[in-house]
C-alpha positions as CSV (number, residue, x, y, z in Angstrom):
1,X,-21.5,-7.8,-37.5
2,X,-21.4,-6.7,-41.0
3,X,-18.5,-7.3,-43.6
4,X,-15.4,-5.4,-43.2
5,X,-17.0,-4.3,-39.8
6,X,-14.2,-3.5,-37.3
7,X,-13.7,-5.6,-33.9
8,X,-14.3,-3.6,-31.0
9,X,-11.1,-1.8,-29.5
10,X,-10.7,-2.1,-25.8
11,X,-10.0,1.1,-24.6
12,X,-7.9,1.8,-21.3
13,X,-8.3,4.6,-19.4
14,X,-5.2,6.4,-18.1
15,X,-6.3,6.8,-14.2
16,X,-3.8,9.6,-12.4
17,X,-2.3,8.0,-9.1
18,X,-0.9,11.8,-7.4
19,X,1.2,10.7,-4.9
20,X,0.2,11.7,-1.2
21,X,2.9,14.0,0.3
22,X,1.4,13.6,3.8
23,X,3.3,12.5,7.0
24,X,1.1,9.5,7.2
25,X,1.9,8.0,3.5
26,X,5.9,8.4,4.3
27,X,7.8,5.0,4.7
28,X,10.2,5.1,7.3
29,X,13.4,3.6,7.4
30,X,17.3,3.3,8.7
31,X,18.0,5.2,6.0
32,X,15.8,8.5,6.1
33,X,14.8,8.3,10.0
34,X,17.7,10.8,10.5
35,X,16.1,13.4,8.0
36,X,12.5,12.6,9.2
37,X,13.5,12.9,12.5
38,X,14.9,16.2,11.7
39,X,11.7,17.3,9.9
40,X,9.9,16.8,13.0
41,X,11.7,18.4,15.2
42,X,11.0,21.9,14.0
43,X,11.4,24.5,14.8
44,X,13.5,22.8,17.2
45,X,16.7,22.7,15.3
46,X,20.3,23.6,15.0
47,X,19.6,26.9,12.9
48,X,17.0,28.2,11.2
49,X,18.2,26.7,8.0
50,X,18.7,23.3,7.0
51,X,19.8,21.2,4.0
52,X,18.5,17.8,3.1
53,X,20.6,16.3,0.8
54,X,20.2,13.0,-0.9
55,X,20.1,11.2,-4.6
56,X,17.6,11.6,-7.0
57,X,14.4,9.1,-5.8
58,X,15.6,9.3,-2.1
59,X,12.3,10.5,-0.5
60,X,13.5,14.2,0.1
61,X,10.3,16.1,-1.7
62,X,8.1,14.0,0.4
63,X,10.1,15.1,3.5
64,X,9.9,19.0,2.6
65,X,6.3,19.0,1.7
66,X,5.8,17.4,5.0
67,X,8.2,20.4,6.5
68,X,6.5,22.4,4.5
69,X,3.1,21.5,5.7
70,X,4.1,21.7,9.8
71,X,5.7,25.2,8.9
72,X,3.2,26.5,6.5
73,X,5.8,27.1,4.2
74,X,5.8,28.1,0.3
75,X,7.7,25.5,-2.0
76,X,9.7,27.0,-4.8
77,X,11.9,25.0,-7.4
78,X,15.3,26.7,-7.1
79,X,15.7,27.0,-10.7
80,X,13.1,29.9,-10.6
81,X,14.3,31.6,-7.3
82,X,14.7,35.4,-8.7
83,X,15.7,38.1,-6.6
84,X,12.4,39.9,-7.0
85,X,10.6,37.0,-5.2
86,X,12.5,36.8,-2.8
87,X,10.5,38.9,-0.2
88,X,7.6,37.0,-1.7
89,X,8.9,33.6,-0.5
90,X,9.3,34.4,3.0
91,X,6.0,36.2,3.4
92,X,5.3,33.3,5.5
93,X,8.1,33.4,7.4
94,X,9.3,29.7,5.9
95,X,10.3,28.8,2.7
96,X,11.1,25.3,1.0
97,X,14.2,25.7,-1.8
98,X,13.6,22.5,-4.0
99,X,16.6,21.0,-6.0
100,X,19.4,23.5,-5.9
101,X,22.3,22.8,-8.5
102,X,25.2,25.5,-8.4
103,X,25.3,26.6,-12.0
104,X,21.7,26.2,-13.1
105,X,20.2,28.6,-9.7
106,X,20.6,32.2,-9.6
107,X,23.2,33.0,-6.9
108,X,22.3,36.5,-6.0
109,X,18.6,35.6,-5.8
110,X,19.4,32.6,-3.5
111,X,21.9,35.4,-1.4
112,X,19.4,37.5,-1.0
113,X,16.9,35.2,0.0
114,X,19.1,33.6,2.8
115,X,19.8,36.9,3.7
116,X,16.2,38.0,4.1
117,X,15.6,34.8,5.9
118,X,18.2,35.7,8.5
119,X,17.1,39.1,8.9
120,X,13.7,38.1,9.4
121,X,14.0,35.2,11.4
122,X,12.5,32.9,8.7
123,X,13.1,29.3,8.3
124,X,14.8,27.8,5.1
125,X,14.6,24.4,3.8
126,X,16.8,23.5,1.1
127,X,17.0,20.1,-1.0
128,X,19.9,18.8,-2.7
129,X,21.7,15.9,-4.0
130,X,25.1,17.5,-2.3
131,X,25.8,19.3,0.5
132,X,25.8,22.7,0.2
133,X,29.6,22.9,1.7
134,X,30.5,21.0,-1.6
135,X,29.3,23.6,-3.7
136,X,31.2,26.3,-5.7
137,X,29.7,29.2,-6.1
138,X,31.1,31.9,-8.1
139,X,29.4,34.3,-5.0
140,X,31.9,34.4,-2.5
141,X,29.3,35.7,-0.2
142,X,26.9,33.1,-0.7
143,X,29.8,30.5,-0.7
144,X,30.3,31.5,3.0
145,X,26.5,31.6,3.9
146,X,26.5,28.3,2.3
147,X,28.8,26.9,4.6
148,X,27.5,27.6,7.3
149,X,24.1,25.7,6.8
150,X,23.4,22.6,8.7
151,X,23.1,18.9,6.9
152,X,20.6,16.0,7.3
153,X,21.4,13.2,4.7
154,X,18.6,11.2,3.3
155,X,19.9,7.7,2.0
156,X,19.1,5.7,-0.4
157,X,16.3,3.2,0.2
158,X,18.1,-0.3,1.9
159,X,16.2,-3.8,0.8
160,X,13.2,-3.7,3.7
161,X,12.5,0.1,3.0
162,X,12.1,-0.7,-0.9
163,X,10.3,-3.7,-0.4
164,X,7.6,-1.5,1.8
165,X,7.5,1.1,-0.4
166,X,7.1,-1.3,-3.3
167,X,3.7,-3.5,-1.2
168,X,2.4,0.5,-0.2
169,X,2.0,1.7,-4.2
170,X,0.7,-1.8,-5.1
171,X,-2.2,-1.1,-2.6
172,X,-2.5,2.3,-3.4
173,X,-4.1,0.8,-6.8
174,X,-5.8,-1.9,-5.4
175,X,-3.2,-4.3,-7.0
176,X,-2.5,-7.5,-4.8
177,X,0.7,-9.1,-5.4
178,X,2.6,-12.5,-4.7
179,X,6.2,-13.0,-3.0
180,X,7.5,-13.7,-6.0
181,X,7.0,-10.6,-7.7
182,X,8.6,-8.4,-5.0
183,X,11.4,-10.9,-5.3
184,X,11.7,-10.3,-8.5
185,X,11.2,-6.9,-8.7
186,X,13.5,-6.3,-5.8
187,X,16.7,-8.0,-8.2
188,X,15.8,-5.8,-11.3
189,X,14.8,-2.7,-10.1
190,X,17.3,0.3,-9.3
191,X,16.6,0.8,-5.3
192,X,15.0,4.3,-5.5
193,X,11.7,5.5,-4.7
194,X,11.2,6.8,-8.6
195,X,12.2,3.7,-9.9
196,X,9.7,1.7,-8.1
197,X,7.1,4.0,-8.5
198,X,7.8,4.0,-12.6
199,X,7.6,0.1,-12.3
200,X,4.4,0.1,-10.3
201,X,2.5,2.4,-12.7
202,X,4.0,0.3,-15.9
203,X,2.4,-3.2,-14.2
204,X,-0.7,-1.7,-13.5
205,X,-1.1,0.4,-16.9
206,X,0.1,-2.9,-18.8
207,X,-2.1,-5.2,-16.5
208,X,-5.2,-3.4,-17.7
209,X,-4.5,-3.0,-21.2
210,X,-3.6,-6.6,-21.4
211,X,-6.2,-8.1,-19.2
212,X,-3.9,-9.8,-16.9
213,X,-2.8,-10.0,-13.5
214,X,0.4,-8.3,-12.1
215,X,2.3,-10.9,-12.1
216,X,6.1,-11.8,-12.0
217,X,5.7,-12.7,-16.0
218,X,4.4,-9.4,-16.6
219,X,7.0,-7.6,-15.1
220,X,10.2,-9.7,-16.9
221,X,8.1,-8.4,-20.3
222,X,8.1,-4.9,-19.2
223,X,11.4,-5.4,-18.1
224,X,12.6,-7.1,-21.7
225,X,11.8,-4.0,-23.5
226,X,13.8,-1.4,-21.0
227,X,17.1,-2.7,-21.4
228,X,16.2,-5.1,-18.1
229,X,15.9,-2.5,-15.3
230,X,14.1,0.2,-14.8
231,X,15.5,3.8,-13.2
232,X,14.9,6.4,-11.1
């Protein structure tokens, strides 16, 4: 090599993971076998509308694309629910509402939509991190549709259900792990599905760039430089 030549850069390449939103890549557990249950009951349920409500990183996307998938339903982010599209969304006769926050949704479209749901016989899904009967609408009508939509809470992950869900993204990248790192990972990590998919995909980037294992050391560095946890 010549002088003032350059040492060759090892270059990583950024492989995309997608996460599967089948049925058969869901993780059961005590606490979402309520709202999975649910899910696969349809259309056998209490109304033709249901809420799944649940924190942020609880599983509840996974369980409405799986809804969505039995019911050959459209998905739609409520923040972009607009009274125009309404009739749209139901086309299918089912419809997925993802996320709804009173204040950042646009009532009348979301009214009207319920409205052409009922009058059509169309199923609704709705996700949440509260139930709707909590909300405050400044719609009095849709305040009273509201309340009379069914709940199924999705919890967040207990200990076993994190551990899983921890061992199933590991694999999912070919990455085989030691007892000690799930230990470990299990005491630093906020218990939420986001959280430990955030850490999985920061081990595995870091592992490759670095040349190393995915190992319990690796993870107290990456932990070091995020104020010691890492959140959904």
């Amino acid at each position: 090599m010549g002088a003032g030549a350059r040492e060759p850069v090892q270059l990583t390449l950024a492989l995309s993971h997608p996460e599967s939103m089948a049925r058969e890549d869901f993780v059961a557990g005590p606490s979402n076998a309520a709202a999975l249950g649910m899910v696969e009951r349809w259309p056998d349920w209490p109304a033709r509308m249901l809420a799944l409500v649940g924190p942020c990183g609880s599983g509840k996307s996974h369980l409405a694309a799986i809804w969505a998938t039995r019911a050959g339903a459209r998905t739609i982010a409520a923040s972009t629910l607009d009274e125009a599209a309404a009739p749209a969304a139901l086309a299918s006769g089912a419809v997925v509402v993802e996320d709804i926050a009173i204040g950042a949704v646009n009532e009348r479209a979301l009214f009207h939509l319920l409205n052409i749901a009922h009058e059509e016989q169309g199923h609704v899904l709705l996700t949440a991190q509260s139930a709707p009967a909590s909300w405050t609408p400044r719609l009095a009508d849709l305040a009273s549709r509201l309340r009379a939509v069914p709940v199924v809470t999705v919890g967040p992950p207990d200990e076993t259900l994190f551990r899983t869900v921890l061992v199933k993204l590991f694999a999912d990248r070919q990455l085989t792990v030691d007892e000690a790192l799930l230990v470990y990972l299990e005491r630093r990590v906020e218990r939420s599905l986001v959280a430990a998919q955030a850490i999985v995909a920061a081990l595995d980037r870091e592992g490759l760039r670095q040349r190393r294992p995915v190992t319990r050391a690796l993870a107290a560095e990456i932990l070091d430089t995020q104020d010691g946890v890492i959140r959904g």
